[in-house]
DRENMI-387092 format. One line per 5 residues: number of its first residue (from 1); their letters; for each residue x, y, z of N, C-alpha, C, CB. Coordinates in nm, 3 decimals. Glycine has a CB too. Layout:
BEGIN
NUM) a) X Y Z X Y Z X Y Z X Y Z  ...
// end
This chain:
BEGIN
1) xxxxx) 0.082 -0.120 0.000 0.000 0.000 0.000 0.087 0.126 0.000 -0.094 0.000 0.121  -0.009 0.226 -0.056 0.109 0.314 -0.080 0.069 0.472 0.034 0.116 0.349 -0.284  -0.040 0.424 0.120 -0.082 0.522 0.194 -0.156 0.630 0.153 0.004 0.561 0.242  -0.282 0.597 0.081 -0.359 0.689 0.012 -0.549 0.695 0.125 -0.363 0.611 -0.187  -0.560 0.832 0.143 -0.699 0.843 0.178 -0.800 0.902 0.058 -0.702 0.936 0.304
6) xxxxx) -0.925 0.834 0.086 -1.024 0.900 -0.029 -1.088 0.994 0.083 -1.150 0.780 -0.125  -1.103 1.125 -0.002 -1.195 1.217 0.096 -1.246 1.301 -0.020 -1.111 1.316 0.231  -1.356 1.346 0.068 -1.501 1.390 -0.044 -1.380 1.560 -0.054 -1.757 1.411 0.074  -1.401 1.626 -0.222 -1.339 1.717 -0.229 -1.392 1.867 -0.197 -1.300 1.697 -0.334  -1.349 1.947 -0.118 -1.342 2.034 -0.064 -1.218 2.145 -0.073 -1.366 1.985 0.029
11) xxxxx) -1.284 2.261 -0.059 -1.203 2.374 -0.043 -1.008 2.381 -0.040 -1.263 2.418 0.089  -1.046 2.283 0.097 -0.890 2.240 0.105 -0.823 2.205 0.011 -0.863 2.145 0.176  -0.884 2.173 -0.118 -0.789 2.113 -0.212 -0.822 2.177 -0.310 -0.787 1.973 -0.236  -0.830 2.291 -0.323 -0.917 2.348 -0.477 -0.752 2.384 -0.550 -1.063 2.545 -0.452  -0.647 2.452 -0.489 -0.576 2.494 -0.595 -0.509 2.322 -0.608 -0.462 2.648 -0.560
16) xxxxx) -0.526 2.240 -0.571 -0.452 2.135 -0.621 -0.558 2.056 -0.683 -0.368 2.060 -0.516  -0.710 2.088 -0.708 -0.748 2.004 -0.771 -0.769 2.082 -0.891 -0.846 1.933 -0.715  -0.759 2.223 -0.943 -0.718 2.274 -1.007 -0.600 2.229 -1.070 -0.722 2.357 -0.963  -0.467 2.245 -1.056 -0.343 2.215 -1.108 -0.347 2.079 -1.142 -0.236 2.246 -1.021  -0.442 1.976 -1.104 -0.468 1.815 -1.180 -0.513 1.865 -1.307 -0.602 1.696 -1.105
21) xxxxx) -0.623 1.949 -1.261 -0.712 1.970 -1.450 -0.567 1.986 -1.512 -0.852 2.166 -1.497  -0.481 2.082 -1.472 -0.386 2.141 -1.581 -0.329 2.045 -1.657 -0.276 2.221 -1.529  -0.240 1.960 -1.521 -0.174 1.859 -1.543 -0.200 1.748 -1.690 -0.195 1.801 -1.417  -0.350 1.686 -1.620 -0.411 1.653 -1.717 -0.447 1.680 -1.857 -0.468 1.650 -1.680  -0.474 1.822 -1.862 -0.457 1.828 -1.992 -0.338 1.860 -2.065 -0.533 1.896 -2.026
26) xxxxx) -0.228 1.941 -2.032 -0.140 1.926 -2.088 -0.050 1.797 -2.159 -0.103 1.979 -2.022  -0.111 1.673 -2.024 -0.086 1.607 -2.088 -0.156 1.487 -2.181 -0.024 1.595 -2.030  -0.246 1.555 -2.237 -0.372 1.513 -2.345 -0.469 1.429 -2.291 -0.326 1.434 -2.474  -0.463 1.396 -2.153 -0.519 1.293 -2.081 -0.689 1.297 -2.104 -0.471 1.311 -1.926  -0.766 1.174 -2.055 -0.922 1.188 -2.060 -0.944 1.176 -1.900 -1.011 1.056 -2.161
31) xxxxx) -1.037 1.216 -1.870 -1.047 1.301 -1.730 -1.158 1.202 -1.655 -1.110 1.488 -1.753  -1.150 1.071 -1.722 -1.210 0.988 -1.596 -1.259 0.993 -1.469 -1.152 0.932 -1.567  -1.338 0.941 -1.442 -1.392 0.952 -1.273 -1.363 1.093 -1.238 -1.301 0.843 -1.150  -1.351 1.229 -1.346 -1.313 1.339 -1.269 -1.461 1.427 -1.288 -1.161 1.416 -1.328  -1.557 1.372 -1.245 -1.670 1.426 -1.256 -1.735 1.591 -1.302 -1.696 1.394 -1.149
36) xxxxx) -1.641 1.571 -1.466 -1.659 1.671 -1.584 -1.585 1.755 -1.504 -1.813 1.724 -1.642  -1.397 1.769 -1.438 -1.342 1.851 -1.428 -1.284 1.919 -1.516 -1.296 1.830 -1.369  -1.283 1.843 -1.687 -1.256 1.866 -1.802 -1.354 2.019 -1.841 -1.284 1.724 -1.884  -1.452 2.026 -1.798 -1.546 2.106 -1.877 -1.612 2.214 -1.773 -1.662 2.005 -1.950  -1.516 2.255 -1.684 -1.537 2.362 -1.565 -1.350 2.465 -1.578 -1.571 2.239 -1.361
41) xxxxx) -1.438 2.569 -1.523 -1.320 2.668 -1.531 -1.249 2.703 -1.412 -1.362 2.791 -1.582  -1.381 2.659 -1.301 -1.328 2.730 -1.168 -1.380 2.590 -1.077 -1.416 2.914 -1.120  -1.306 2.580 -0.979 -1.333 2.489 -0.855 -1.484 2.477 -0.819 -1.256 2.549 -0.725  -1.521 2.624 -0.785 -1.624 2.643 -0.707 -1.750 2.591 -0.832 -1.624 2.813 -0.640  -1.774 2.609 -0.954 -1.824 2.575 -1.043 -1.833 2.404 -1.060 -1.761 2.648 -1.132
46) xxxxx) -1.698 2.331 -1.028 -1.675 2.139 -1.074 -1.757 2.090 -0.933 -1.447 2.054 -1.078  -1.770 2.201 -0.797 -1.804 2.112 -0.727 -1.943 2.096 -0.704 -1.743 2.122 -0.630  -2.024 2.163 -0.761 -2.149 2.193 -0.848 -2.227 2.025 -0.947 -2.076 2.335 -0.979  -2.198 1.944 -0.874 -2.203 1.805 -0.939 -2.346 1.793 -0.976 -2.154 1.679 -0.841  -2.425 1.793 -0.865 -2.557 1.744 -0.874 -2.616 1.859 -1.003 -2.642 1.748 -0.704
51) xxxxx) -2.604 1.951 -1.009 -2.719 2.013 -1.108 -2.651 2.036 -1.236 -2.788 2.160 -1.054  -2.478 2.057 -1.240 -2.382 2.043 -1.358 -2.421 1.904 -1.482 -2.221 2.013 -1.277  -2.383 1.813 -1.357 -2.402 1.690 -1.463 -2.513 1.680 -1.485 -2.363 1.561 -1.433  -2.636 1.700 -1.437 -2.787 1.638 -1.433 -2.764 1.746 -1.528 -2.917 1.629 -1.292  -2.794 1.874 -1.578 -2.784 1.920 -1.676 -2.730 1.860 -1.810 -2.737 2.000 -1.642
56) xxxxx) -2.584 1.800 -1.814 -2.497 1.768 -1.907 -2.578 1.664 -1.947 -2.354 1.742 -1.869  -2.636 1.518 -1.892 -2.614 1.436 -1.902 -2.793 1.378 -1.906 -2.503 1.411 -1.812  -2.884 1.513 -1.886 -3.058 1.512 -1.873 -3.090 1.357 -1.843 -3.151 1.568 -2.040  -3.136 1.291 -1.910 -3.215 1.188 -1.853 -3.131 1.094 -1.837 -3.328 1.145 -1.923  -3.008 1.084 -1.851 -2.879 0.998 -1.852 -2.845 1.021 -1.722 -2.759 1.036 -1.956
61) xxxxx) -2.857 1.096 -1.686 -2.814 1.115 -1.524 -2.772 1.026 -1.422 -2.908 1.159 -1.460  -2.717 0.969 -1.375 -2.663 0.908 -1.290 -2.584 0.984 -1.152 -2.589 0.836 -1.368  -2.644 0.936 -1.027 -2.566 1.027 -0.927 -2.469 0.943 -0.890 -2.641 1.084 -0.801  -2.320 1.041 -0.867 -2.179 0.939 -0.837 -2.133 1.008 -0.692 -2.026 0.954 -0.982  -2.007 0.919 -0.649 -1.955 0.997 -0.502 -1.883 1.017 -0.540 -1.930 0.958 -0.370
66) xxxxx) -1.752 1.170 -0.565 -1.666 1.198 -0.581 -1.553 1.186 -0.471 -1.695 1.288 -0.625  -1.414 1.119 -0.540 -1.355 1.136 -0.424 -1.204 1.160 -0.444 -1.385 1.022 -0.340  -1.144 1.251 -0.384 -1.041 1.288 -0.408 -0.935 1.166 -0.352 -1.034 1.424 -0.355  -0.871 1.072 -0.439 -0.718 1.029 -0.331 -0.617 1.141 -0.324 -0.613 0.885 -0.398  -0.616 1.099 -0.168 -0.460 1.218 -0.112 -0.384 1.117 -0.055 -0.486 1.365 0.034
71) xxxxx) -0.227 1.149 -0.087 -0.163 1.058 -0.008 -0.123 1.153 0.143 -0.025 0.992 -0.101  -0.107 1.035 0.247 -0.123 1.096 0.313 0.009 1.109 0.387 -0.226 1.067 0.359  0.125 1.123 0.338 0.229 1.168 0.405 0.233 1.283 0.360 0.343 1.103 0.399  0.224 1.346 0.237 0.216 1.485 0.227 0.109 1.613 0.194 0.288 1.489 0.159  -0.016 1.514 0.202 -0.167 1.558 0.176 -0.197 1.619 0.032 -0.208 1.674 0.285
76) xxxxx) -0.109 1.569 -0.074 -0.112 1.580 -0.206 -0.236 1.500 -0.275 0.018 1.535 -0.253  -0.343 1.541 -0.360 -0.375 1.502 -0.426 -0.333 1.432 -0.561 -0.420 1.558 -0.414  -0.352 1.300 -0.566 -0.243 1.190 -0.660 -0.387 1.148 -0.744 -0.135 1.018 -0.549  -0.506 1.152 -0.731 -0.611 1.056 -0.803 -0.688 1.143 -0.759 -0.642 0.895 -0.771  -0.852 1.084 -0.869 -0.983 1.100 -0.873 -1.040 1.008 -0.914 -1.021 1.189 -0.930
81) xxxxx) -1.132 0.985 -0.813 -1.180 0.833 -0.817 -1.381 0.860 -0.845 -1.124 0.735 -0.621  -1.471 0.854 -0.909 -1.605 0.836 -0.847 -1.680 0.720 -0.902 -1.687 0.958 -0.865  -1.811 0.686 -0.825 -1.871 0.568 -0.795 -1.966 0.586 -0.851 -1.889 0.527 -0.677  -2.015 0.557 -0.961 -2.192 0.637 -1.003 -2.257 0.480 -0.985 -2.227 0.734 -1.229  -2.389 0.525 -0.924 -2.477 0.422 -0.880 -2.666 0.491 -0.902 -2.421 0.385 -0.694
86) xxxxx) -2.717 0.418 -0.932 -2.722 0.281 -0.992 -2.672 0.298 -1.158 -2.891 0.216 -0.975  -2.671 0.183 -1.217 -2.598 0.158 -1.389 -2.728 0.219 -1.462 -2.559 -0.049 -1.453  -2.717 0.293 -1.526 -2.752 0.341 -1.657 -2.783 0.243 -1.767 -2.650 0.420 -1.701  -2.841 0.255 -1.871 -2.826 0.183 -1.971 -2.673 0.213 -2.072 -2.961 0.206 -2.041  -2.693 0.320 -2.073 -2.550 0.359 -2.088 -2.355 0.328 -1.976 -2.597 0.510 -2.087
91) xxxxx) -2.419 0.361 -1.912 -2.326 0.278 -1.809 -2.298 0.100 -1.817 -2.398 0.306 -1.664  -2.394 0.067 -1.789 -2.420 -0.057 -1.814 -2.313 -0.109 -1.948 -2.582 -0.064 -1.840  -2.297 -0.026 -2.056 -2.253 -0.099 -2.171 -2.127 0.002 -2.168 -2.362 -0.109 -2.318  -2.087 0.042 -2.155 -1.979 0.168 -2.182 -1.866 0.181 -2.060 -2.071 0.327 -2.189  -1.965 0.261 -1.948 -1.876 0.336 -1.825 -1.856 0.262 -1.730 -1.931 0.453 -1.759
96) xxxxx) -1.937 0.209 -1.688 -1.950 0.116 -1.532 -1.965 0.193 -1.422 -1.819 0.028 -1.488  -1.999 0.148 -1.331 -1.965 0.186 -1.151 -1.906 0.288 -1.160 -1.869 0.088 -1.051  -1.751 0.276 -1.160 -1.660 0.370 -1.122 -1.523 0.404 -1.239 -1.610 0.312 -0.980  -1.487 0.557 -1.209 -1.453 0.551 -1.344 -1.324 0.655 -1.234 -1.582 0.615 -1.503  -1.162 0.659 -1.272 -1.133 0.694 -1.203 -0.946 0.786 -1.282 -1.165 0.577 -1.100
101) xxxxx) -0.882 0.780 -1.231 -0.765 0.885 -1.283 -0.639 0.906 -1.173 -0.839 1.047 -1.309  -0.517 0.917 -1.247 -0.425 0.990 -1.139 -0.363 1.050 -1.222 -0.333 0.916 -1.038  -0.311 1.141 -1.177 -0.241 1.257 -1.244 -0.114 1.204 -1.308 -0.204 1.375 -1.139  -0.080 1.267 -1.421 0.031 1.231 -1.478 0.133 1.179 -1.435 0.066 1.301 -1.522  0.199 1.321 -1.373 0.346 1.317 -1.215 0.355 1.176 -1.135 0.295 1.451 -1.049
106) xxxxx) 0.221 1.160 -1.061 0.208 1.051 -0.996 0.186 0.878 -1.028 0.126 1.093 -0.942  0.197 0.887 -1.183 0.149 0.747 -1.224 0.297 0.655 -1.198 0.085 0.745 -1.409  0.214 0.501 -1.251 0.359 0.369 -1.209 0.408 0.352 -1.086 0.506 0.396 -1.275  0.332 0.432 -0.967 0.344 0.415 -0.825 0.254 0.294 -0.743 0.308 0.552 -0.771  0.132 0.254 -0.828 0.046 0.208 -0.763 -0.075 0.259 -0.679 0.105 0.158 -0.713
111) xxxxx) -0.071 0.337 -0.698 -0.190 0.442 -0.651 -0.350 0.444 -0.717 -0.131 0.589 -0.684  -0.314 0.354 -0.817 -0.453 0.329 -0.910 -0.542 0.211 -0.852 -0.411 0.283 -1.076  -0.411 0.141 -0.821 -0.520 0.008 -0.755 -0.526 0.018 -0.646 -0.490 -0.140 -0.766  -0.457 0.131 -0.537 -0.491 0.142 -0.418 -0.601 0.220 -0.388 -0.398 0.175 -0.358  -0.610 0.290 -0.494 -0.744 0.381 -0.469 -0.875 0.325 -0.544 -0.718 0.541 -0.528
116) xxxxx) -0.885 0.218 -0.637 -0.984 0.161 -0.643 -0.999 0.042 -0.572 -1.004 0.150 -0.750  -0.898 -0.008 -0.479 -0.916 -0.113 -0.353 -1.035 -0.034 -0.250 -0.742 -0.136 -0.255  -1.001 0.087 -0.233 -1.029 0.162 -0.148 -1.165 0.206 -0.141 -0.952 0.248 -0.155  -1.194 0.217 -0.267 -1.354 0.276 -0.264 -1.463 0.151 -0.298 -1.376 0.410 -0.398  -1.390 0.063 -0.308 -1.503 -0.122 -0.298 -1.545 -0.120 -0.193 -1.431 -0.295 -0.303
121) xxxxx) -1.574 -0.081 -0.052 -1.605 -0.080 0.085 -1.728 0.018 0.074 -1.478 -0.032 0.186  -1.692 0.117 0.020 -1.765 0.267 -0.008 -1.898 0.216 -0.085 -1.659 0.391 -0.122  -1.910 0.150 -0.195 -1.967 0.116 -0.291 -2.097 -0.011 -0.272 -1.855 0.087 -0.373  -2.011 -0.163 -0.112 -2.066 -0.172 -0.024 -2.184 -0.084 0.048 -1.985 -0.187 0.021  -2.130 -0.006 0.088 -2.209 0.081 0.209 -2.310 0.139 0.125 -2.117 0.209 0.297
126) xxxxx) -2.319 0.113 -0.041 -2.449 0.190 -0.067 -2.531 0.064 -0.156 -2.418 0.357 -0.167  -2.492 -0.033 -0.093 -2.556 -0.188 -0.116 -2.555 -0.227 -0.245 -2.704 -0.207 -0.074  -2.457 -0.223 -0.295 -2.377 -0.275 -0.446 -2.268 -0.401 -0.351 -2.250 -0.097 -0.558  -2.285 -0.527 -0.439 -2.242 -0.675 -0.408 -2.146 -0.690 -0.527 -2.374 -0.799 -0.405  -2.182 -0.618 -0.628 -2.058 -0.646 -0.694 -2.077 -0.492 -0.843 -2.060 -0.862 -0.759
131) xxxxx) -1.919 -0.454 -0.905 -1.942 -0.342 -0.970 -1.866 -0.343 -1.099 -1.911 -0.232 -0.888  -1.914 -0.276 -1.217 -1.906 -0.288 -1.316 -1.763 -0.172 -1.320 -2.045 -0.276 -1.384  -1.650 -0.214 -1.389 -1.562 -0.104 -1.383 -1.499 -0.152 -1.557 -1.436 -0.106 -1.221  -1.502 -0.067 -1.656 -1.465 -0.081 -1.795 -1.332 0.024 -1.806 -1.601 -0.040 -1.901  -1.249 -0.049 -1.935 -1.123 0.001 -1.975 -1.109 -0.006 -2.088 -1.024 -0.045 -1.926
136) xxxxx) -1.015 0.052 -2.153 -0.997 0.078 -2.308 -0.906 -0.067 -2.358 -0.898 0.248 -2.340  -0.962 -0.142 -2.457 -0.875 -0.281 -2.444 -0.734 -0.248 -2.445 -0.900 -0.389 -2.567  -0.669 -0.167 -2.506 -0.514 -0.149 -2.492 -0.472 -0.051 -2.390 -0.452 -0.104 -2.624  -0.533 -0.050 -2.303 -0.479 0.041 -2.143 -0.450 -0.082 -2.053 -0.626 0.159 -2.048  -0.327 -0.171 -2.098 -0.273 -0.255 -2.030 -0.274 -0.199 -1.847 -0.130 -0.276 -2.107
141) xxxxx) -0.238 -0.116 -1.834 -0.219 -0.027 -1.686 -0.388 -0.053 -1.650 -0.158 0.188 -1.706  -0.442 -0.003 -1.663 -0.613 -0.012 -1.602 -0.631 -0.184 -1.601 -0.763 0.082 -1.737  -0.609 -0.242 -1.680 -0.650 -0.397 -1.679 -0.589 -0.451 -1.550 -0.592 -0.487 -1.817  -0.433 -0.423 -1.530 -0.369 -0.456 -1.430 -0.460 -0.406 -1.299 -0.230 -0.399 -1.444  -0.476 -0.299 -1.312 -0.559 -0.246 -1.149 -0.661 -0.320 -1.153 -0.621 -0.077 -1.122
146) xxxxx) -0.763 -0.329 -1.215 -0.868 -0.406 -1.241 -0.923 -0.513 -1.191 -0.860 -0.430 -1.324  -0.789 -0.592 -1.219 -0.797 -0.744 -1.222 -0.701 -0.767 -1.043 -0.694 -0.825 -1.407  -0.612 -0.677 -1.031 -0.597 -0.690 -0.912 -0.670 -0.685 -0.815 -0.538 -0.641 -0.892  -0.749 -0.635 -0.837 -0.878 -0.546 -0.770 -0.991 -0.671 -0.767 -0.941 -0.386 -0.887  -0.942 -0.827 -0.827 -1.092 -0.881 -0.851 -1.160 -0.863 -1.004 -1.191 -0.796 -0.744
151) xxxxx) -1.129 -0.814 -1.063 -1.224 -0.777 -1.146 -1.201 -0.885 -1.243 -1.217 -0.633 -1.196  -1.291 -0.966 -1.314 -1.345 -1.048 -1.418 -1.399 -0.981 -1.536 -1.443 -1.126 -1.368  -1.323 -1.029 -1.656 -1.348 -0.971 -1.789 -1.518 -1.043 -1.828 -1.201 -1.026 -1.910  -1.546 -0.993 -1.818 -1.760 -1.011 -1.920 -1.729 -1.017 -2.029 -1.905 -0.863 -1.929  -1.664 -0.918 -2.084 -1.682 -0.903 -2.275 -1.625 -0.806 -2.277 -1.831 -0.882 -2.368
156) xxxxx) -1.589 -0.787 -2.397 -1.539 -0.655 -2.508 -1.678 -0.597 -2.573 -1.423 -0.721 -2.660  -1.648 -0.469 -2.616 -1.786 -0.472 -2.658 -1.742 -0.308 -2.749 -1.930 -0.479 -2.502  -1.802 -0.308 -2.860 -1.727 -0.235 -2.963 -1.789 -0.106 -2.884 -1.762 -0.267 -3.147  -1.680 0.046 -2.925 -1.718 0.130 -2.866 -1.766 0.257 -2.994 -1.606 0.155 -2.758  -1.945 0.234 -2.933 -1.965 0.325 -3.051 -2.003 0.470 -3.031 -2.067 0.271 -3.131
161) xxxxx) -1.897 0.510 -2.904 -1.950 0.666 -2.860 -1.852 0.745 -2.813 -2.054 0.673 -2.748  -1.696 0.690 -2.850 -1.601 0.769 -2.853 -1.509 0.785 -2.740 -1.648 0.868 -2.881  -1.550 0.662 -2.661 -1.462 0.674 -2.528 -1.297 0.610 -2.512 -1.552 0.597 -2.416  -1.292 0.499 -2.630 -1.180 0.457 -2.625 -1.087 0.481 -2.720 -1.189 0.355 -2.610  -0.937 0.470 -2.736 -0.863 0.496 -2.803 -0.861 0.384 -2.910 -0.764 0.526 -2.736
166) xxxxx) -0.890 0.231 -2.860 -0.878 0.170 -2.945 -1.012 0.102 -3.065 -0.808 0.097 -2.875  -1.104 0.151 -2.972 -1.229 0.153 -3.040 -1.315 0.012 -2.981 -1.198 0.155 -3.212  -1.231 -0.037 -2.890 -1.276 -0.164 -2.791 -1.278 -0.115 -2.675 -1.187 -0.292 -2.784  -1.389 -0.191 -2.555 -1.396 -0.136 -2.420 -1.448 -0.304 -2.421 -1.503 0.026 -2.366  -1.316 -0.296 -2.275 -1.369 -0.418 -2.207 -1.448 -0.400 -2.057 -1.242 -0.513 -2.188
171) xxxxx) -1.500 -0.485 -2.019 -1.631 -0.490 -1.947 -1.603 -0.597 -1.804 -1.761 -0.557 -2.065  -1.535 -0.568 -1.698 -1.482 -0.639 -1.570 -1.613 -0.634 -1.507 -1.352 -0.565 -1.479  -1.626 -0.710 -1.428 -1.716 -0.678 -1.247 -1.621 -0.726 -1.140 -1.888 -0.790 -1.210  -1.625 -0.693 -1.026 -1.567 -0.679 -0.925 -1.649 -0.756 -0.845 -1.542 -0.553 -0.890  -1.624 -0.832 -0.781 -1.746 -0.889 -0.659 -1.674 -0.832 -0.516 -1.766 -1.105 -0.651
176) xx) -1.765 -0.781 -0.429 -1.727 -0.680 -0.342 -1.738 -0.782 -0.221 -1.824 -0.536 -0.341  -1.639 -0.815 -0.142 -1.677 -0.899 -0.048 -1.730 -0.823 0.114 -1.550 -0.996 -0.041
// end
């Protein structure tokens, strides 16, 4: 373990959850589990979830828990992790459960599968037994967390809405013990 806490995001972390967006895009990244931090300008605006996305996303809507990983020897934000519950029809075939990210700087540490170890308990507590978590078939790195994590491949399933690089999304569940 690499000593990571999930905590709901707040104030305390705005100029560093700011400087992720940057991070991120500079370095062309897709902004996963970052609950549309891609498409906000200001902090106070991304943390605006409930009526942002229900807007973005109208009858697609799905409500998720956002959660910042910080590690906690130096209270740095390293990840963004969230949980959307219940599955969508769209979810269901595409996104899954939880959809999640770490910042550029911080990747190849292990922090991906510690922070989706981390929020299977969370996901529990809102009476989910087991969770749908999808990856781009050639994001060898996500498969690894994945599968460490439990997760069982379902299927591939062609992607016809622009989420993957390779134009395949594979389809894990997690059984949450």
């Amino acid at each position: 373990m690499c000593g990571l806490t999930l905590v709901r995001p707040s104030k305390r972390y705005e100029e560093q959850v700011m400087s992720y967006k940057k991070e991120m895009s500079q370095n062309g990244d897709s902004f996963d589990g970052c609950a549309g931090l891609e498409d906000v300008r200001t902090f106070d605006e991304w943390m605006d979830f409930e009526r942002r996305l229900r807007e973005k996303y109208k009858e697609g809507y799905v409500p998720s828990e956002v959660f910042l990983a910080v590690r906690q020897d130096d209270d740095r934000v390293v990840g963004i992790i969230d949980f959307r519950h219940p599955l969508s029809d769209f979810l269901k075939k595409f996104g899954g459960n939880i959809g999640y990210s770490i910042r550029p700087s911080e990747r190849r540490k292990g922090y991906a599968s510690e922070m989706l170890g981390l929020v299977l308990p969370i996901c529990r507590e809102f009476g989910e037994s087991k969770v749908l978590v999808t990856c781009d078939k050639e994001n060898a790195a996500s498969q690894r967390t994945i599968i460490k994590n439990g997760g069982v491949l379902e299927n591939e399933v062609t992607d016809t809405v622009g989420l993957s690089k390779s134009g395949m999304i594979q389809r894990y569940w997690i059984s949450i013990k």
